[in-house]
N, C-alpha and C positions, 0 to 999 in steps of 0.2 A: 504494500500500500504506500510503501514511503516516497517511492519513483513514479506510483503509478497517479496518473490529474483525479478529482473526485469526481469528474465526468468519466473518464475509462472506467473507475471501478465501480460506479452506481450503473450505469447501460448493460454493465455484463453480470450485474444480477437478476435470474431468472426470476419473476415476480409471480408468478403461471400457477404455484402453489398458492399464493393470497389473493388469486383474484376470485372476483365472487360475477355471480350474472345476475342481473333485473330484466327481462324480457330477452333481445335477442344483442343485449350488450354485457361484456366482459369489461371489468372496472375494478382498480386498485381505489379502494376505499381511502381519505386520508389520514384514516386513524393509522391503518396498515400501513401508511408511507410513512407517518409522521412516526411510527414504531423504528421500522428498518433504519433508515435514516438518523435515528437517536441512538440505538446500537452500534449502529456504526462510526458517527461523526457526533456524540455526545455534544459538544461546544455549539451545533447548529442550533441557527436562534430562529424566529419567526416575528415576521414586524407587521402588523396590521398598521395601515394608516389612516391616518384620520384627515377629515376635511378642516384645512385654519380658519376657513372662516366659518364654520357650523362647528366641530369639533364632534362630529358624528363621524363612527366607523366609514363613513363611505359619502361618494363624491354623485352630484347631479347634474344636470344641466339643462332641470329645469321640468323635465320629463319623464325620463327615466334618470333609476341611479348606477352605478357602479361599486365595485369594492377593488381597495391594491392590496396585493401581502406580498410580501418578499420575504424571499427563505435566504437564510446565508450560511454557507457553508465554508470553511478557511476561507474568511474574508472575502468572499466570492457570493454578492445578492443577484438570486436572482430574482421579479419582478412579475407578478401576474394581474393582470385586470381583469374582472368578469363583470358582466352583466349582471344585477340583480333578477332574477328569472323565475316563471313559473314552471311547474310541471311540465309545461310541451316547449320547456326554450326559450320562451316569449318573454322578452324585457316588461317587466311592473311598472305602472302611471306609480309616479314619484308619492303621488296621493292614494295613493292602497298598498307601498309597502308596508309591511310588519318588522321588526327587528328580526322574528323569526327568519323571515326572506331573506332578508341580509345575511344572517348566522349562515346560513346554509352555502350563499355565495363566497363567503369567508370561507370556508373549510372545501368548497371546490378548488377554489384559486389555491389554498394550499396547497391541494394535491397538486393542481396544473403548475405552481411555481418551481414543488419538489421534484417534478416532470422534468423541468428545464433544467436541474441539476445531473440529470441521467436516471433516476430511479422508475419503472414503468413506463419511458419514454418509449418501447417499444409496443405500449397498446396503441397507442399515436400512428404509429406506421402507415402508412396511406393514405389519409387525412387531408387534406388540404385547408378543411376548417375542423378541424373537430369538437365536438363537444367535451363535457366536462366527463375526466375519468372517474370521479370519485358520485357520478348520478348518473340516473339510465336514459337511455335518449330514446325519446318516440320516434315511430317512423315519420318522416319528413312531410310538411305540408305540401298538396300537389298546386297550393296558390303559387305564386312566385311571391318573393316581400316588392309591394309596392313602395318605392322611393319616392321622396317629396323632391321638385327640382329646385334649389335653393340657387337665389341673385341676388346680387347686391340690393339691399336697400330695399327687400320684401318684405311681405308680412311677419317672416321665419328671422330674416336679418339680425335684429336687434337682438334678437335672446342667444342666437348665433354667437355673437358677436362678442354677449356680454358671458359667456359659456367657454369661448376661446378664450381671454383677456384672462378668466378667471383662474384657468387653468394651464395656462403658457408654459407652465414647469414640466407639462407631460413633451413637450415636442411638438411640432408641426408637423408630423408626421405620425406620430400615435393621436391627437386629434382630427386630422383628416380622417384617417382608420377610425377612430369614433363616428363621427360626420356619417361618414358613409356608412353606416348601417340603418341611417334612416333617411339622409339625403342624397340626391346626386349634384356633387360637386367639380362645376367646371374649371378648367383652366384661369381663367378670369376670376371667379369664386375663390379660388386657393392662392391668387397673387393677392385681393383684399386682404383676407386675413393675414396673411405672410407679414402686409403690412402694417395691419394694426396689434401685429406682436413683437415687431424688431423695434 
């Protein structure tokens, strides 16, 4: 272990014994991550953060919420964001989450943070989005998600706007990657903002 990165030696632990199934999905629970991972790397910490200006577990934008956790392993955080979510996936109006909800999104992002250390990264395999390892995923809606087209200076803009500004510490690029899961943002659209956050 002494030569070997904590990424080499967490990937090539077979997890396949701790995994458990809900429906037609296989899922490293986060208790079972946050187990392994404490066996092994004792010292690993776990950071929930909170929003500075609410000082609530978890961040908004107005609509829906989010939660972060970061798992740190030798000085090494890695960083998850999830969606507050119901049962089928579906992000919660900011006005019917329960703390429950949140709790639950906290202990997702766990597992997906511990993911990103190498432990169960290998349920991931194929994925190009995947859902949360540590809950079962329904089979997928045959809607498609309809996106809102967001422009400068629309009705969406201002809270947009005031959503960006709020949260500038995430990147311009982990906000767009928010953005767009409920809007489509143009080229034009993403120079605006660019600009009201340098």
């Amino acid at each position: 272990m002494k030569h070997e990165s904590v990424y080499g030696h967490l990937s090539g632990i077979d997890v396949r014994p701790k995994v458990e199934r809900k429906g037609n999905l296989d899922y490293l629970s986060w208790a079972q991550a946050w187990h392994m991972l404490k066996q092994l790397y004792p010292q690993a910490q776990r950071i929930v953060y909170e929003s500075e200006h609410t000082g609530l577990n978890y961040f908004t934008d107005g609509r829906t919420c989010y939660v972060k956790v970061g798992i740190v392993v030798n000085d090494i955080e890695h960083i998850d964001m999830l969606p507050v979510m119901d049962y089928r996936n579906n992000s919660i109006s900011v006005d019917k989450v329960t703390s429950m909800d949140v709790n639950k999104a906290i202990q997702r992002a766990t597992a997906k943070a511990i993911a990103m250390h190498g432990l169960g990264l290998s349920l991931w395999t194929g994925e190009d989005v995947p859902s949360q390892p540590s809950e079962a995923k329904e089979a997928p809606s045959k809607e498609p998600v309809q996106r809102i087209s967001l422009e400068v200076d629309d009705e969406n803009w201002g809270k947009v706007l005031k959503y960006v500004v709020a949260n500038k510490e995430l990147g311009i690029d982990e906000l767009l990657k928010n953005l767009r899961t409920k809007y489509k943002v143009s080229t034009k659209v993403q120079k605006a903002l660019k600009d009201n956050i340098a």
